[in-house]
RONUKOL-874554 format. One record per residue: x, y, z of N, C-alpha, C in turn. Coordinates in nm, 4 decimals, m for minus. Atoms other than C-alpha are relative to their C-alpha. Layout:
REM residues N
(site (X; Y; Z); (X; Y; Z); (X; Y; Z)),
...
END
This chain:
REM residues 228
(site (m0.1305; m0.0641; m0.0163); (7.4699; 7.7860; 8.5826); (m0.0103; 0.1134; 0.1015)),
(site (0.0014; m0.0728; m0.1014); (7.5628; 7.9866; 8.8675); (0.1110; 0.1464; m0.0380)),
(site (m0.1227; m0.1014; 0.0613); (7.8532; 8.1920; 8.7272); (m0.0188; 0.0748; m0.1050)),
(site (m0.0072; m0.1345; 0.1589); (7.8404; 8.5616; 8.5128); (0.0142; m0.0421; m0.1486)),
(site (m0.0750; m0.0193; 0.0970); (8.1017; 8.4555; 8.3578); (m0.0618; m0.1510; m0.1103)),
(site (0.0751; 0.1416; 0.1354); (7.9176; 8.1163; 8.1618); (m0.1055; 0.0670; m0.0861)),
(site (0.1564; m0.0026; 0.0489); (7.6195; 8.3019; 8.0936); (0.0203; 0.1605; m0.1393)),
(site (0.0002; m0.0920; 0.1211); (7.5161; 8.5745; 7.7846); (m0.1413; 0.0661; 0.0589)),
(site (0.1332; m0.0776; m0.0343); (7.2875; 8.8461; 7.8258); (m0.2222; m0.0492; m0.0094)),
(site (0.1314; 0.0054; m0.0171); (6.9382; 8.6931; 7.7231); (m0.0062; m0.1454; 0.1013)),
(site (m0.0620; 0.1271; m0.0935); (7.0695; 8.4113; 7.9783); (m0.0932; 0.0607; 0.1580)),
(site (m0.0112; m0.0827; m0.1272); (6.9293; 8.6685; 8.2312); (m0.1315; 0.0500; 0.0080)),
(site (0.1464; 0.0044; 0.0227); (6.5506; 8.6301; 8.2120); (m0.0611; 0.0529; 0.1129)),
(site (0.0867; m0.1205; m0.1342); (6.4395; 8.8139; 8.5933); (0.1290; m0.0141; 0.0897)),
(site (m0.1119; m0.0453; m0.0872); (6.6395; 8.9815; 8.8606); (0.0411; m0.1415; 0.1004)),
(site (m0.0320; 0.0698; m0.0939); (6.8379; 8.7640; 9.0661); (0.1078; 0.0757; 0.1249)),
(site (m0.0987; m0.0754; m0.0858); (7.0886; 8.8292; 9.3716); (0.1208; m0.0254; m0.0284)),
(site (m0.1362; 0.0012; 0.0199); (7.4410; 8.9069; 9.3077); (0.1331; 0.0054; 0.0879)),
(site (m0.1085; 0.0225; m0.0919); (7.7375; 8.7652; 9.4835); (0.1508; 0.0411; m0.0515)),
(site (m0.1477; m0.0592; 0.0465); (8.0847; 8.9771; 9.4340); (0.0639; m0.0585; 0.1029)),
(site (m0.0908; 0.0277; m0.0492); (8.3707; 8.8249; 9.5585); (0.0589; 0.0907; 0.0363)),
(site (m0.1295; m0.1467; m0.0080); (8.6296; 9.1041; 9.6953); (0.0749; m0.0714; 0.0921)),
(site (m0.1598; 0.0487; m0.0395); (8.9861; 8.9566; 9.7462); (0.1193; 0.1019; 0.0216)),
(site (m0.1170; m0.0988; m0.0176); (9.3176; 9.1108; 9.7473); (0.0844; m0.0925; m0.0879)),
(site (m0.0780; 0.0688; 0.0981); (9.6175; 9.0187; 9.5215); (0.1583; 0.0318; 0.1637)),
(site (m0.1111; m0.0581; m0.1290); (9.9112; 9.0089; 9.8506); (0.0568; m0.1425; 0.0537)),
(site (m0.0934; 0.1150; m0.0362); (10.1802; 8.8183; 9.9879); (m0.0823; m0.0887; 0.1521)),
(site (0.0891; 0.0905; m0.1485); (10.0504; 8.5412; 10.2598); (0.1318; m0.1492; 0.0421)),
(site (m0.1065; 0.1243; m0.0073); (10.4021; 8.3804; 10.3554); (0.0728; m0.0589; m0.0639)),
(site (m0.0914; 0.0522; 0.1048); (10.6468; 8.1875; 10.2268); (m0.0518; m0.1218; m0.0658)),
(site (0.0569; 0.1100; 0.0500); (10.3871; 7.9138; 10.1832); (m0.1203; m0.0238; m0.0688)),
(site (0.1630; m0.0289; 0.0623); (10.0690; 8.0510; 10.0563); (0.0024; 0.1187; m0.1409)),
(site (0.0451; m0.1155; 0.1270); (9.9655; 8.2282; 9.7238); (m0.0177; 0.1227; m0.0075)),
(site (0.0574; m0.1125; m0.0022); (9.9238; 8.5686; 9.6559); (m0.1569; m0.0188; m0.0027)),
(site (0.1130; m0.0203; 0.0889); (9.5585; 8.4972; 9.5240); (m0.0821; m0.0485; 0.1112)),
(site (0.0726; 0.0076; m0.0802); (9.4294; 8.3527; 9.8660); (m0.1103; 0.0568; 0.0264)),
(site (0.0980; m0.0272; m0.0797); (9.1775; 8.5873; 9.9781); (m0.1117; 0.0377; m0.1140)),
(site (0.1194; 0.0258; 0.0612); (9.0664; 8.6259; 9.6342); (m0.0748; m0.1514; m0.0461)),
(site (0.0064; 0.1603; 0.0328); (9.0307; 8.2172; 9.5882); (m0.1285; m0.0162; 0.0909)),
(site (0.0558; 0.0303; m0.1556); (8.8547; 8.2161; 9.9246); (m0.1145; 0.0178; 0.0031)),
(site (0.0885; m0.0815; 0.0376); (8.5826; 8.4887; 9.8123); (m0.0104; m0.0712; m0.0913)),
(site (0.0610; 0.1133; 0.1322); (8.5108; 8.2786; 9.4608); (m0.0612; m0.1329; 0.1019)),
(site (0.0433; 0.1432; m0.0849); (8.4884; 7.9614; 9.7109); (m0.0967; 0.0294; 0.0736)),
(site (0.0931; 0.0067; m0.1444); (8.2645; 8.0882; 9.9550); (m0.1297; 0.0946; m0.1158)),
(site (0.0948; m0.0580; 0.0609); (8.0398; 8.2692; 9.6866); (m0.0422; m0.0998; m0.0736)),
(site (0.0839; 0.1073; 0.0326); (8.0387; 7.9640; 9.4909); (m0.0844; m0.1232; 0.0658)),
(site (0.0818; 0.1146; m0.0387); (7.9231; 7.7369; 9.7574); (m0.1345; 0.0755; 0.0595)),
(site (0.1234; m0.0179; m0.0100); (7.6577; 8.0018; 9.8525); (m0.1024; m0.0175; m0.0692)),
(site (0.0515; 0.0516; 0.1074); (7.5302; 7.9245; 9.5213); (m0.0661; m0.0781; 0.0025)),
(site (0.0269; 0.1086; 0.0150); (7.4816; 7.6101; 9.5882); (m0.1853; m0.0312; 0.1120)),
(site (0.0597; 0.0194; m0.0466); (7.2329; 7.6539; 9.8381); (m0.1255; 0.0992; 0.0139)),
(site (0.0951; m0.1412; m0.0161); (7.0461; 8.0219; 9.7836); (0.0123; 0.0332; m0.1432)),
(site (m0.0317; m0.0105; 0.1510); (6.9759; 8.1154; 9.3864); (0.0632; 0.1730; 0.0217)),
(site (m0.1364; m0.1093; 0.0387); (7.2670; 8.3493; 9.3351); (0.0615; m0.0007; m0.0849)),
(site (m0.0696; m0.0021; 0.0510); (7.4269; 8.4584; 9.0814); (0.1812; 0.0611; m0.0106)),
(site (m0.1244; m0.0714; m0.0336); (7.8487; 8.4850; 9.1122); (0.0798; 0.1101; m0.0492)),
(site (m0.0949; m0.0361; 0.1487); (8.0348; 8.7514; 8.9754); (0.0989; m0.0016; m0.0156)),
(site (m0.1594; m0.0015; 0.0166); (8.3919; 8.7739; 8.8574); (0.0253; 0.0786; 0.0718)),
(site (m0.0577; m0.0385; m0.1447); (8.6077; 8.8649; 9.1459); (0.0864; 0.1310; m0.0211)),
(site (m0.1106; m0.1146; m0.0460); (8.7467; 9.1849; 9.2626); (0.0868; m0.0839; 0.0451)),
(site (m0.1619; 0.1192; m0.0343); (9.1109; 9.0291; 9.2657); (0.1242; 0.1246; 0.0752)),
(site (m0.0824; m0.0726; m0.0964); (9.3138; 9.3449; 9.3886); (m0.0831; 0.1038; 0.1152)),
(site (0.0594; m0.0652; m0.0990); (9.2084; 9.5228; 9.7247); (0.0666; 0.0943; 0.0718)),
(site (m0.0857; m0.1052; m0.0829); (9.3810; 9.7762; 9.9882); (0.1426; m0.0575; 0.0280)),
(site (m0.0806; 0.1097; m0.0717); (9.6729; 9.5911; 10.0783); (0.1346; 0.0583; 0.0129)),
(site (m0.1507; m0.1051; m0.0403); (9.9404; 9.8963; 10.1335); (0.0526; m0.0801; 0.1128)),
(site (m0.0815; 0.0746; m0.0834); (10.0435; 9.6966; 10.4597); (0.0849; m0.1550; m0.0266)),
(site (m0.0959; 0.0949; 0.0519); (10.1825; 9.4538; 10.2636); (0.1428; m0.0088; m0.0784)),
(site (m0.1155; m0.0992; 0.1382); (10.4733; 9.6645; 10.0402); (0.0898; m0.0401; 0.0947)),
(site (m0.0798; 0.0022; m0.0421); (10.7052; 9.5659; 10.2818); (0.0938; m0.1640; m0.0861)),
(site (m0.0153; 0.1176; 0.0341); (10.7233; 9.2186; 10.0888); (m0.0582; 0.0008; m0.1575)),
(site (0.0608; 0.0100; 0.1878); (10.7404; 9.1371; 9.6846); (m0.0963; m0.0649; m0.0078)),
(site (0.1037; 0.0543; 0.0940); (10.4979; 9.0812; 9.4899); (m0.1473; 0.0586; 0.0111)),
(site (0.1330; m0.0372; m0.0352); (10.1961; 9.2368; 9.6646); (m0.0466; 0.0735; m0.0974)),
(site (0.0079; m0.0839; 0.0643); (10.0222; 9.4300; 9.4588); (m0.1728; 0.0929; 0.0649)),
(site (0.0541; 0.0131; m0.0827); (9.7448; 9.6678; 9.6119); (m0.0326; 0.1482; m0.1019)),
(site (0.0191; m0.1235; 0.0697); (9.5068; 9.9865; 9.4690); (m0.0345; 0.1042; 0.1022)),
(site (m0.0051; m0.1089; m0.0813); (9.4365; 10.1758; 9.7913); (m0.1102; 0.0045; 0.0589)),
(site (0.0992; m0.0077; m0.0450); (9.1516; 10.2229; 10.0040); (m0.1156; 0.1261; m0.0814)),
(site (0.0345; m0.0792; 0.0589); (9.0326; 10.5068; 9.8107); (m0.0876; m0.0456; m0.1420)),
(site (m0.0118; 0.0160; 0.1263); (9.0168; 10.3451; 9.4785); (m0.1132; m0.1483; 0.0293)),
(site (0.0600; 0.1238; m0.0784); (8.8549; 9.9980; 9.6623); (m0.1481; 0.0713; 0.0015)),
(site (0.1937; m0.0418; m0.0395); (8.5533; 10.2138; 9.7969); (m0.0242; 0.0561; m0.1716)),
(site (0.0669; m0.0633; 0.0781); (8.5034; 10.4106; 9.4392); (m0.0729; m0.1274; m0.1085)),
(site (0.0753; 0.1100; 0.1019); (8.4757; 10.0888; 9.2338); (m0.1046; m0.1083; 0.0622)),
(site (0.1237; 0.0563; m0.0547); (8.2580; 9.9131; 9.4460); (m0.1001; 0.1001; m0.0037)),
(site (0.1103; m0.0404; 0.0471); (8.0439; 10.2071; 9.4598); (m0.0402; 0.0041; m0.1556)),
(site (0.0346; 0.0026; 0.1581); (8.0261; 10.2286; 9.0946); (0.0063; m0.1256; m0.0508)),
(site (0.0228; 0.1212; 0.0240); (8.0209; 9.8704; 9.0741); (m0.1268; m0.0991; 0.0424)),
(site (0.1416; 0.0002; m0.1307); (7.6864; 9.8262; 9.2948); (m0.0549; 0.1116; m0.0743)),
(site (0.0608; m0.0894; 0.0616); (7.5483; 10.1221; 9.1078); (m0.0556; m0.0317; m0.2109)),
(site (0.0417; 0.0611; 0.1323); (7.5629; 9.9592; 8.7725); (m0.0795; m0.1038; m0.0015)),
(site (0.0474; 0.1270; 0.0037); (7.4119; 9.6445; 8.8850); (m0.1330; 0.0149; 0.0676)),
(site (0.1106; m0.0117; m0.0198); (7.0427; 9.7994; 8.9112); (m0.1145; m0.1010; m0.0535)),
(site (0.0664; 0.0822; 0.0367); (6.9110; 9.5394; 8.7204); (m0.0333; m0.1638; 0.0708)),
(site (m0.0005; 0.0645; m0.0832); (6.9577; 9.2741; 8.9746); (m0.0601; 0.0295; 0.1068)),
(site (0.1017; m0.0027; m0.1030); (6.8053; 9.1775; 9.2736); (0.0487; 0.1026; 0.1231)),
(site (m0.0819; m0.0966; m0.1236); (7.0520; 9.3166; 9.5286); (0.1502; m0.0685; m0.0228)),
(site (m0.1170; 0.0358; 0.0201); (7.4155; 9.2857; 9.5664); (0.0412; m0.0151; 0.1037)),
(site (m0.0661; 0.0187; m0.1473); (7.6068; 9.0937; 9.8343); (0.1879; m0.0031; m0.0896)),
(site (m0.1113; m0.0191; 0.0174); (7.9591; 9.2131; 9.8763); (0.0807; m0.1556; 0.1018)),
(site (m0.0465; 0.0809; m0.1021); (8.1703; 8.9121; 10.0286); (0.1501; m0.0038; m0.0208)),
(site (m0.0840; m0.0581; m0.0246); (8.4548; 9.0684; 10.1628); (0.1474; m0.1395; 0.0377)),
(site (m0.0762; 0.1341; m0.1230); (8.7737; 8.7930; 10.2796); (0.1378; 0.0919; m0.0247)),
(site (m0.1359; m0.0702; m0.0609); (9.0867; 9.0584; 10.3157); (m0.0643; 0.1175; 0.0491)),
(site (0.0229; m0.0835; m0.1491); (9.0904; 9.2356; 10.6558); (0.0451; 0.1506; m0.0643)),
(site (m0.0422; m0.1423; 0.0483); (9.2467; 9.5819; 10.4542); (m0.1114; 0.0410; m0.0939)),
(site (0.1146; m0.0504; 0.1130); (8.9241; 9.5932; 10.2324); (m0.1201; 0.0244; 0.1143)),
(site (0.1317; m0.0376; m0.0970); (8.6953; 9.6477; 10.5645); (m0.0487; 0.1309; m0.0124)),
(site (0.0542; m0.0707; m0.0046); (8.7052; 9.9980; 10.6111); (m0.0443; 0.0814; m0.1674)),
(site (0.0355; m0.0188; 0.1589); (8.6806; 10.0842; 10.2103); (m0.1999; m0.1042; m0.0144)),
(site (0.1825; 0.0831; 0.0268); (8.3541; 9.8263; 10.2029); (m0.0755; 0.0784; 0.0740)),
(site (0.0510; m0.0205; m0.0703); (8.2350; 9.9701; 10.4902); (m0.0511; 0.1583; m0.0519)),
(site (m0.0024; m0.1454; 0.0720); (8.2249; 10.3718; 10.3203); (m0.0944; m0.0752; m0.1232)),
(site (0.0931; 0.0417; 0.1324); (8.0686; 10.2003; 9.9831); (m0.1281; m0.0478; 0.0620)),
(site (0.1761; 0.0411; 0.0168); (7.8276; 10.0439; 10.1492); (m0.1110; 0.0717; 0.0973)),
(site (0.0739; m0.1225; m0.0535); (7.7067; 10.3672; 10.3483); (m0.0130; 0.0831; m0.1106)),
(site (0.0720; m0.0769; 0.1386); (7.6863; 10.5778; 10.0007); (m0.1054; m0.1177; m0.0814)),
(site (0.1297; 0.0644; 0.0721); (7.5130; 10.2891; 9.8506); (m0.1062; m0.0282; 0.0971)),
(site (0.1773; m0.0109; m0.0470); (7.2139; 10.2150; 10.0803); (m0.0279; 0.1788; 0.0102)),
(site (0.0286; m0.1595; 0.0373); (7.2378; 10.6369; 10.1219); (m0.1003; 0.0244; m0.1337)),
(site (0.0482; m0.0014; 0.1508); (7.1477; 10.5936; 9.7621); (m0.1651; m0.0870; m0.0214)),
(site (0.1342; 0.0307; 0.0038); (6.8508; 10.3656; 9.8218); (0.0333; m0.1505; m0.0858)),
(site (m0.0748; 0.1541; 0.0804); (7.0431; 10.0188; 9.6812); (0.0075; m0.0543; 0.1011)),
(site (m0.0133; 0.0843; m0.1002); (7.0045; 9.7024; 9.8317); (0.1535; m0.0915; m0.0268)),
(site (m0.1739; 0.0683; m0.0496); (7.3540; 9.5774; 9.9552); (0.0322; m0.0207; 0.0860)),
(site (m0.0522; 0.0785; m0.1267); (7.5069; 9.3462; 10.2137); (0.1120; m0.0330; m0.0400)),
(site (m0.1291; 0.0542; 0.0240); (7.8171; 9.3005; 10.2842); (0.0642; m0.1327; 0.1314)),
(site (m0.0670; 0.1146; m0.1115); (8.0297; 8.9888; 10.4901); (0.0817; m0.0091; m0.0293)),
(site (m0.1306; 0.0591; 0.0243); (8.3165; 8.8787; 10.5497); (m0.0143; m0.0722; 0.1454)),
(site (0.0003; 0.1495; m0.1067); (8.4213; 8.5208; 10.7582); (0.0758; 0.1051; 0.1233)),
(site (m0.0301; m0.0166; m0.1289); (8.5113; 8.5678; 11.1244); (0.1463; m0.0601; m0.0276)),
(site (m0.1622; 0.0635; m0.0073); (8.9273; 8.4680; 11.2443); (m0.0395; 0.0438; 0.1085)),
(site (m0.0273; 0.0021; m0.0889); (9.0555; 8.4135; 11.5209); (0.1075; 0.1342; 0.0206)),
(site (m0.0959; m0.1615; m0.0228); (9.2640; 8.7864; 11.6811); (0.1592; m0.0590; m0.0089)),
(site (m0.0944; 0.0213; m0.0076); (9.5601; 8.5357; 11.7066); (0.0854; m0.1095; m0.1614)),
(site (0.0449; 0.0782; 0.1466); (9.4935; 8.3553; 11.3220); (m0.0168; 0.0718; m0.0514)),
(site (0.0803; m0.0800; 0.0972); (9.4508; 8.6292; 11.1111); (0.0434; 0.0225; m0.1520)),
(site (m0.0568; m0.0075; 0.1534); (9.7035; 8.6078; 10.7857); (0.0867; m0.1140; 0.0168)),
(site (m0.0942; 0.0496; 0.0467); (9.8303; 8.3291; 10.6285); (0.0428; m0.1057; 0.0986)),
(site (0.0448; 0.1188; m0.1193); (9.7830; 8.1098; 10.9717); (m0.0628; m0.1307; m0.0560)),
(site (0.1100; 0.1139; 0.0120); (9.6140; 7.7944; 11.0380); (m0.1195; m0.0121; m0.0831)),
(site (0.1980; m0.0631; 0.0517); (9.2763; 7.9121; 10.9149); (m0.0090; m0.0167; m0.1678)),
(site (0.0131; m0.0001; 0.1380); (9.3587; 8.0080; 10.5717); (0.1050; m0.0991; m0.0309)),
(site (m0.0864; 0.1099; 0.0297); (9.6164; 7.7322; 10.5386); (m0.0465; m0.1416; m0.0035)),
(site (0.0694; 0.1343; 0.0259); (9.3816; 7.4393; 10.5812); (m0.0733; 0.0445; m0.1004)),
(site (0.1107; m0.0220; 0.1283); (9.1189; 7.6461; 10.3749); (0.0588; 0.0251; m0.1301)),
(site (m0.1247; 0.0137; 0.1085); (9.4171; 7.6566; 10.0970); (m0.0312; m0.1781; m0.0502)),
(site (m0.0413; 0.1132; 0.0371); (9.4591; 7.2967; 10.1206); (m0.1190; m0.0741; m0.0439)),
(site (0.0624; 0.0710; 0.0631); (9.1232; 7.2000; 10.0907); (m0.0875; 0.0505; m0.1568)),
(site (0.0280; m0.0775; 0.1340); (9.0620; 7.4593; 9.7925); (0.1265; m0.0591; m0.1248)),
(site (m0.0311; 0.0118; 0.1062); (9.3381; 7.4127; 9.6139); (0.1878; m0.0739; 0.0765)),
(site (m0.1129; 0.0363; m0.1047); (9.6393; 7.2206; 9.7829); (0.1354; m0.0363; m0.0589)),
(site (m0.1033; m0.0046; 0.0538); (9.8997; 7.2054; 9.5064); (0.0653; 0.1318; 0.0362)),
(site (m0.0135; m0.1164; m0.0156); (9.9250; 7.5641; 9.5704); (0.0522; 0.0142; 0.1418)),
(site (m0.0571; m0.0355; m0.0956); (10.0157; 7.5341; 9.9407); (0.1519; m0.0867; m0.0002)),
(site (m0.1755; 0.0744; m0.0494); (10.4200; 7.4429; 10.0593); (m0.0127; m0.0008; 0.1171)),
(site (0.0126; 0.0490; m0.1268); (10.3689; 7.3019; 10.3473); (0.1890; m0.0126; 0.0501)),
(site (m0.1147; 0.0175; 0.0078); (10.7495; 7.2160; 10.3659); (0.0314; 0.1630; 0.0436)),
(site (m0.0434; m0.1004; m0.0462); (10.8000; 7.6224; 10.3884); (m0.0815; 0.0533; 0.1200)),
(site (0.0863; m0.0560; m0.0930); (10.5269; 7.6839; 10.6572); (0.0510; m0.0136; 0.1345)),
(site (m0.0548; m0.0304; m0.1903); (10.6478; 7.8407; 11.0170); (m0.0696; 0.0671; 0.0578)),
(site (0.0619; m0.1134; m0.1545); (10.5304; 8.0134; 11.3269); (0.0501; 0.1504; m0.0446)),
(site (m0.0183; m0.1220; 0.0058); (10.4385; 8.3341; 11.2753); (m0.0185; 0.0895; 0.1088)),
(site (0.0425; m0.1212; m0.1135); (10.3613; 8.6486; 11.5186); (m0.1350; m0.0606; 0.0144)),
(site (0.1596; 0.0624; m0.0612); (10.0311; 8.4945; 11.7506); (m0.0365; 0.1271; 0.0911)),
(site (0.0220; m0.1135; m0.0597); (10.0434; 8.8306; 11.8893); (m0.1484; 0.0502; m0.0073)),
(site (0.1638; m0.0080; 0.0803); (9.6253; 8.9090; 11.8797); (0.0215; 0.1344; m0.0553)),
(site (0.0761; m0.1571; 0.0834); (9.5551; 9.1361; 11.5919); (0.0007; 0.1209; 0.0852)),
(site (m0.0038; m0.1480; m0.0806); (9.4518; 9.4708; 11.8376); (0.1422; 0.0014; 0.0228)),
(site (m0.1034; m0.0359; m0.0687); (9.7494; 9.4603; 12.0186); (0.0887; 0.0365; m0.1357)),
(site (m0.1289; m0.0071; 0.0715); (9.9725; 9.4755; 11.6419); (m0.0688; 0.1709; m0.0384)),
(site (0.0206; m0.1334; 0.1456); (9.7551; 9.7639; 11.4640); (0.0096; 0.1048; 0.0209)),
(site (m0.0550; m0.1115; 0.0226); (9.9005; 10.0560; 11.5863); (0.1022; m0.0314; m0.0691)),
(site (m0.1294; 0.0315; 0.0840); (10.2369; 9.9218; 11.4447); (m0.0497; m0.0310; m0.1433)),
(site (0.0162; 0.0790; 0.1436); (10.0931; 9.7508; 11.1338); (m0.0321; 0.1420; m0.0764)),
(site (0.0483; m0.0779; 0.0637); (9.9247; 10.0702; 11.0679); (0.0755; 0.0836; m0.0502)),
(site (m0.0416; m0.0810; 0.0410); (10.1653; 10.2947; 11.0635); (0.1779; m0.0510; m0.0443)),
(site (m0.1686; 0.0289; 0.0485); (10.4936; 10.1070; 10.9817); (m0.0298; m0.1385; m0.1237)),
(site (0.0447; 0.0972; 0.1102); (10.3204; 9.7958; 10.7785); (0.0645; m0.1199; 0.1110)),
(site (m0.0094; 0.1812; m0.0157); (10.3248; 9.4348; 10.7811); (0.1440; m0.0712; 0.0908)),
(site (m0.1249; 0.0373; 0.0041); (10.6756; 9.3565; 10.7955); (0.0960; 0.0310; 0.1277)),
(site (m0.0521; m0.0800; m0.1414); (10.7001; 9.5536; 11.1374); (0.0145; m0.1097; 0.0854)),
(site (0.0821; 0.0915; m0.0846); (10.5270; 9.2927; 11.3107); (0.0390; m0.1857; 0.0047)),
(site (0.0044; 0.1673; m0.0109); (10.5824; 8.9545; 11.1660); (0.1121; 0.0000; m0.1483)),
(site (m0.1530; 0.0088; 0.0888); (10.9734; 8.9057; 10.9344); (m0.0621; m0.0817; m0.0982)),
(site (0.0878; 0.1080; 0.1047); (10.7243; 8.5975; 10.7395); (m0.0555; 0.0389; m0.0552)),
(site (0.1140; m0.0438; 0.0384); (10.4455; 8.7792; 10.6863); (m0.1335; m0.0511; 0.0325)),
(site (0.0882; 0.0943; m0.0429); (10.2453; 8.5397; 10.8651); (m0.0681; 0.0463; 0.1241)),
(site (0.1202; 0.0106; m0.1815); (9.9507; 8.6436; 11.1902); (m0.0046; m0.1282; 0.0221)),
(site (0.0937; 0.1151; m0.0366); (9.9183; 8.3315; 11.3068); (0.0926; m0.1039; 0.0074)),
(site (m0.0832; 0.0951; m0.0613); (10.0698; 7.9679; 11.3456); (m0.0243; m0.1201; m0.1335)),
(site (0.1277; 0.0840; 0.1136); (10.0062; 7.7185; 10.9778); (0.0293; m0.1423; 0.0353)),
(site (m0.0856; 0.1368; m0.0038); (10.2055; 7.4222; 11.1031); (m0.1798; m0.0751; 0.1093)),
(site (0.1301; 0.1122; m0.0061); (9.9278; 7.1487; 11.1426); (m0.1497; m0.0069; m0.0107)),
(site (0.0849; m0.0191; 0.0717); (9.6980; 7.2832; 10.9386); (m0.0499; m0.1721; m0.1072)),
(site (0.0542; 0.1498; 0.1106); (9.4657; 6.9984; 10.7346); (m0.1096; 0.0303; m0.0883)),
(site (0.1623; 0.0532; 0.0332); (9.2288; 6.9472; 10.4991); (m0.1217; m0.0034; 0.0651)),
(site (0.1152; 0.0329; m0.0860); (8.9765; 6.8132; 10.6964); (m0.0155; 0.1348; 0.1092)),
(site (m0.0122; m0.1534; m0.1167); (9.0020; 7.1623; 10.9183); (m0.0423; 0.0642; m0.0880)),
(site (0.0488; m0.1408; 0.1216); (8.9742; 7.3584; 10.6015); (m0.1419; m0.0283; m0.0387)),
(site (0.1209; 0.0110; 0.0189); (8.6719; 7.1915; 10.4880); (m0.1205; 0.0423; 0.1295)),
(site (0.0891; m0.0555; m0.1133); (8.5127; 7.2619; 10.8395); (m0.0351; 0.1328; 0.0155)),
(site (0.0211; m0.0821; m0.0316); (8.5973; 7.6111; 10.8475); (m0.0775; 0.0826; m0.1285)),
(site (0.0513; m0.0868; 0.1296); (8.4622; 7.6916; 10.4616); (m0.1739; m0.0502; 0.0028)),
(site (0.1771; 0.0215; m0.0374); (8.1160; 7.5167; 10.5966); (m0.0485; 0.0596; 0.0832)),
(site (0.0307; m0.0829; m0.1167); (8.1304; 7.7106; 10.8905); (m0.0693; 0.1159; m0.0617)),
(site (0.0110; m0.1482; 0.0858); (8.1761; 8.0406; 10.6411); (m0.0708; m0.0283; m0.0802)),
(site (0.0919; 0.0530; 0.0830); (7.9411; 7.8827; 10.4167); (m0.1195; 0.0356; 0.0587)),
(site (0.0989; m0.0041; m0.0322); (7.6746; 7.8462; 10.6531); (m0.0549; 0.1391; 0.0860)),
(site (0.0090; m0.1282; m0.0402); (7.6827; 8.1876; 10.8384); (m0.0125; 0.1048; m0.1003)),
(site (0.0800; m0.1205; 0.0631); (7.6760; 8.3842; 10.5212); (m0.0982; m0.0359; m0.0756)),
(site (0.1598; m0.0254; 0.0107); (7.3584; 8.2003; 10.4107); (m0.0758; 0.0406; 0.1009)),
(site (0.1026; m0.0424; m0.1073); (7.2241; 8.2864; 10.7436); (m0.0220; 0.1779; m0.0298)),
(site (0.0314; m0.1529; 0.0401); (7.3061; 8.6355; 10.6980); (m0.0335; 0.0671; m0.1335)),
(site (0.1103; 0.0350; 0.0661); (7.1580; 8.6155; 10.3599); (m0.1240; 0.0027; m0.0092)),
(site (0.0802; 0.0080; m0.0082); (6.8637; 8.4796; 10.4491); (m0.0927; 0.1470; 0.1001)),
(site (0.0823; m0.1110; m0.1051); (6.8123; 8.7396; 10.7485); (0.0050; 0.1364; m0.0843)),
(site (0.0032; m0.1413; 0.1110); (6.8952; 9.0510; 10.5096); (m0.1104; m0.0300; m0.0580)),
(site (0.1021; 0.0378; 0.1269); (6.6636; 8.8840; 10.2449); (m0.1344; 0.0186; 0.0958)),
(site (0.1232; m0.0314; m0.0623); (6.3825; 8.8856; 10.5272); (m0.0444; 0.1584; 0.0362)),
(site (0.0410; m0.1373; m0.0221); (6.4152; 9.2221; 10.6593); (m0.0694; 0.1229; m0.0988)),
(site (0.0500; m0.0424; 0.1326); (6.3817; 9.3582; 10.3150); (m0.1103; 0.0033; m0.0553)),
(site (0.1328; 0.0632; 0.0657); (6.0876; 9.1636; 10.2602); (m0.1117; 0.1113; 0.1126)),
(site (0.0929; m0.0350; m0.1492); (5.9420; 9.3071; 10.6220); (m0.0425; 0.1356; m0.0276)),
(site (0.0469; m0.1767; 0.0459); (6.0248; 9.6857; 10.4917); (m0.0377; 0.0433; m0.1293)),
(site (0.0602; m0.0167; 0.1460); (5.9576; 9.6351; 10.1320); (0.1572; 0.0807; m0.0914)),
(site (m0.0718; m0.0996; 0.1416); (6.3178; 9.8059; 10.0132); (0.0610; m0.1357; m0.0374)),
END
């Protein structure tokens, strides 16, 4: 068993490495789930599983996601509140091998990025990732709309999916930043989902699959090289 949540404490016989999901709970269109980016993070932690002994844990499900209030339903705890429970969430989990954070909403960067400078500060081994996008793909697009369909594809409405703002990312985030989401794109959509597939989604969650065992493996070496 790969998952926390199956297992019971004497289940937990020597340190292993720990894979946290960190999602967001936020609107992604008129055709996609709130629960995307945490679905995405479970998916891409469970298929690291599959190939590096990791153990998963139950998912940070809400993340920063104030640029989303312009649109119901989001729900979001703040960048503030993001970095404290990851540090104190990485601080409890001394009994493990090390902890990989695997980040998949773009508003939880700079919050990860603060936690995981007090925690190595601290002398804790922690890596964090998150998948690559395209500057003109970045919410609720193509990208995560095939990787929807081949995760979980009752869940996407294809039928409501339109062209959103392809405007690249840089060019929006002075606006996004200081006026939100809703400035930028009336959908809520970065990106373009119309002819999104399956077969695309599965490509791009092997892609993100196989890049964060690489970076994985290369953390796991360096470690080995300096001994922390």
């Amino acid at each position: 068993m790969t998952n926390l949540a199956d297992l019971t404490w004497p289940d937990l016989t020597e340190p292993t490495l720990l894979a946290v999901p960190v999602g967001a709970t936020e609107q992604h269109g008129p055709h996609l789930p709130f629960t995307v980016d945490t679905e995405i993070a479970v998916a891409l932690c469970e298929r690291l599983a599959q190939h590096r002994p990791v153990l998963v844990a139950p998912p940070v499900a809400y993340g920063s996601s104030g640029e989303h209030a312009g649109f119901p339903g989001t729900l979001s705890i703040g960048q503030r509140a993001v970095e404290l429970l990851l540090v104190e969430l990485v601080r409890s989990a001394d009994a493990y091998a090390g902890v990989v954070l695997v980040s998949t909403h773009g508003g939880n960067a700079e919050p990860v990025h603060r936690a995981l400078r007090t925690l190595r500060a601290e002398g804790r081994r922690v890596l964090s990732w998150s998948p690559s996008a395209s500057p003109d793909d970045t919410h609720a697009g193509r990208t995560e709309t095939s990787v929807m369909l081949a995760l979980r594809p009752t869940a996407v409405r294809l039928d409501r999916a339109e062209r959103g703002t392809t405007t690249p990312l840089p060019d929006l985030l002075p606006t996004l930043r200081t006026q939100g989401l809703a400035a930028v794109t009336p959908t809520g959509v970065l990106g373009d989902p119309r002819g999104a597939t399956t077969e695309e989604g599965e490509r791009v969650l092997t892609t993100w699959t196989h890049a964060l065992t690489a970076a994985i493996d290369a953390w796991t070496c360096e470690n080995t090289k300096t001994g922390g």
